[in-house]
Structures are given as structure tokens and as C-alpha cells.
N, C-alpha and C positions, 0 to 999 in steps of 0.2 A: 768205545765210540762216543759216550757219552762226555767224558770227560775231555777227549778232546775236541767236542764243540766247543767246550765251557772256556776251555783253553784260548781256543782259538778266537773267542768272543771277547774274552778278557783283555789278547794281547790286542786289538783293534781298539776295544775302548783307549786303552795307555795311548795309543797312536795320535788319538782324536781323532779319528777318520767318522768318526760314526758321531752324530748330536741327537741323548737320550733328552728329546723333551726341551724343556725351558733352559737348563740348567747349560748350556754350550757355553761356553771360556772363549769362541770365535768372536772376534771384535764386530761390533756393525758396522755396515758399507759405512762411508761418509760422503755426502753430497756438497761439492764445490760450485760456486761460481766464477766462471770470469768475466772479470769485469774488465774497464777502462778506469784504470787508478787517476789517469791525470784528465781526466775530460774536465772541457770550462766550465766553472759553475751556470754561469749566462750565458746561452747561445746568440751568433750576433742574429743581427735580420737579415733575412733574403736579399740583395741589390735586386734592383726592379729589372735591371738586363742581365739578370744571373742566368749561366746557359743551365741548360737540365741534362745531368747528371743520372745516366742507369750504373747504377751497382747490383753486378752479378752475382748469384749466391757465390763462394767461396768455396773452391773444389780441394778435396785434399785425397791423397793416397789412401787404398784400401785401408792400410792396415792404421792409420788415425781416423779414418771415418769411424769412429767410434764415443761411447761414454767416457771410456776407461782414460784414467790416467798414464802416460806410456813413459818408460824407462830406459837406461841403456845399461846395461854392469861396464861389459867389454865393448870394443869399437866392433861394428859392424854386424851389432844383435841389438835387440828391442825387444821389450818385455812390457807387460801391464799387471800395475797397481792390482791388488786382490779385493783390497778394501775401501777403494779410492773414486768417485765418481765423477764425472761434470754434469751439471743440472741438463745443459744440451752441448750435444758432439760441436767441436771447438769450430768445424768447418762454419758452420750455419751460425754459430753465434759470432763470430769474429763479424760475418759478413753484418750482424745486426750493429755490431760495436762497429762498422768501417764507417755502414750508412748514418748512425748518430752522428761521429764525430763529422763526418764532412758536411751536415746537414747544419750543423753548429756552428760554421765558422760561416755561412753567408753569401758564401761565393757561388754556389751552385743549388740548384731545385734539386734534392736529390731523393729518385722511386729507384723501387728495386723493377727490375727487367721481368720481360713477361706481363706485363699488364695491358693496357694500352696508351701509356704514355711514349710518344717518341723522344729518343732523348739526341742530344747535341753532339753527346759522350758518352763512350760506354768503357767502365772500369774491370777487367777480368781478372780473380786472384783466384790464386793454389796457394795452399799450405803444402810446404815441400818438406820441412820439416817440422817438429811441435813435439818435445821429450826433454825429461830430464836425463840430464848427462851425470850417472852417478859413477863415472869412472874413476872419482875420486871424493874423497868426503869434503863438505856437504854436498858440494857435486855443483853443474847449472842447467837453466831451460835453454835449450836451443831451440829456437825458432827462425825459419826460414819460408821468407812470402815471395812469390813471383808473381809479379803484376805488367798488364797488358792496361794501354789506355788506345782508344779506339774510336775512330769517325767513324759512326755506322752511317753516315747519308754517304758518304766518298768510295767507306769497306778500303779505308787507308790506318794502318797502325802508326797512333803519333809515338807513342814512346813503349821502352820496355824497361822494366828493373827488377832486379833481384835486393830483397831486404833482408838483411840479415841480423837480430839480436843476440846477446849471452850475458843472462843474468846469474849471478851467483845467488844461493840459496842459503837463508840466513840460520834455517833448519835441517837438519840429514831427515825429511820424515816427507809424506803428503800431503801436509800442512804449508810446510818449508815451499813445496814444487808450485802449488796449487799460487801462492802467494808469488813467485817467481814470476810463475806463467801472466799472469793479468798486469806483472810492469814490462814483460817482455811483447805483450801485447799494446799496451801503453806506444812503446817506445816506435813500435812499429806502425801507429796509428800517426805517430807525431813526424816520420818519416815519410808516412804516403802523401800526409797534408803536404808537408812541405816540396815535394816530387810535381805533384798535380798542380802548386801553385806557379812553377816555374813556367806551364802552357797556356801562354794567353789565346 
């Protein structure tokens, strides 16, 4: 009986399923940021009749409401990173990256909703998609935004759009993705601008 605990303790060690102490060979999480690659270095100024602008938090699907970095092998599965993290879940930071960038360029007072500011306009986005597509080496990020623009004194929808990015990944790793994600976020930051600017 003895021996085969010993056994049976041994073959787990070989496994790695078990970490004796300091010595684990498991890699550390790594903690990512997304950013805004291309934001302006100089924000302009406010115009003095610039309308005010609410930007809603940024809703995304259960299964990306999350830290974790997410993946695809095959079409119509999704998987998450082991060792891979975002500093904050992509919903909530996107929305901070939307509010900088539009607050930069001058055209609009922009608070996020829920405070007590009335706004003129009110911006509604989902992350619909947000994963590296590794169905083939190196793979890319797909990212997919669906955005509402919105008179809340009328409660008339001025527009709708779906955005879509795919960036190719210059790395096969979560280094590679992590780096994808924040031009695929870029790119779609540089498409809202230009979407919102078309509504006088």
C-alpha cells in the first residue's frame, strides 16, 4: 500500500500537477495593458459651443467581461490565455480609451453617464467581439464594436454602426496578441472619431 502511494505521488510530480514549494517551472501570469497606440500627443481645446458628449461604460459579452486574455484554435470555440492578463477587463478600459480620445480632439465636453451632467449626446458601445484568432499561425485580433449615438432630450437614435478591425499578430505568443489588441483598439478609436464627426 505503501509503495504505491509513493508511486502514485511520483507519477503527479512528472505531471506538474502539483507545485512543491518555490521551485514550480509554471511561468508567471503576465500583466498587459491596452492602450491607445495612436492617440495625439496635444489634445486640441474644447470649442466654446462644443455639445456635451455622455460616453457609456462599454458593455461586452459574458464570456469577455473578463482579465483574461481570449483565443480561438477552431471557428466557433473561445478559450483563455493561462498565463496572460489585462491590467483592467477590456469593456471598462476601452470605454476610458473612447472618453480620452474623443475628449482630445475638441469637438465635444465629454463625462461619462450617470453623474449629473446632462448631455446633448449620448454614445452606447458593446464589445461584440475582442480574441485572438489563432486559426492559423501567427493568427490576428478580432475586434468587433457596435455603437448607438443617441438624443436623450428627443429619446431619438441619430445613428448606428458596427466597427470592425483584424490585425495580424507579429508574434505567435501573448505578447504578439496583447500588442495586436491596443492597434486594433487604436484603429477603432480612429473610426468612432471619424463616424461622430459626420453628425453635426
Amino acid at each position: 500500500m505503501k509503495s504505491g502511494v509513493s508511486l502514485f505521488a511520483l507519477v503527479i510530480a512528472l505531471s506538474g500537477c502539483v507545485n512543491f514549494g518555490q521551485h514550480s517551472n509554471a511561468p508567471g501570469v503576465v500583466y498587459y495593458v491596452l492602450n491607445d497606440t495612436e492617440r495625439a500627443a496635444a489634445p486640441v481645446p474644447t470649442r466654446a459651443d462644443a455639445p456635451t458628449l455622455l460616453v457609456l461604460d462599454t458593455t461586452t459579452g459574458g464570456f469577455y467581461d473578463t482579465d483574461q486574455l481570449v483565443f480561438s484554435r477552431s471557428a466557433g470555440t473561445r478559450s483563455q490565455y493561462q498565463f496572460a492578463r489585462w491590467t483592467e477587463r477590456p469593456g471598462k478600459r476601452f470605454a476610458d480609451l473612447l472618453r480620452a480620445r474623443l475628449d482630445s480632439l475638441g469637438s465635444y465636453r465629454v463625462a461619462a453617464a450617470g453623474g449629473f451632467v446632462r448631455g446633448d449626446l449620448m454614445l452606447d458601445t458593446r464589445l461584440v467581439e475582442f480574441y485572438h484568432d489563432a486559426t492559423s499561425e501567427p493568427g490576428q485580433v478580432r475586434l468587433e464594436l457596435h455603437a448607438d449615438l443617441v438624443d436623450p432630450k428627443q429619446r431619438t437614435l441619430l445613428g448606428r454602426r458596427t466597427f470592425v478591425q483584424r490585425v495580424p499578430l507579429t508574434t505567435f505568443d501573448a505578447a504578439g496578441a496583447a500588442q495586436a489588441s491596443s492597434v486594433a483598439v487604436s484603429r477603432v478609436l480612429d473610426d468612432v472619431s471619424a463616424w461622430l464627426a459626420t453628425f453635426k
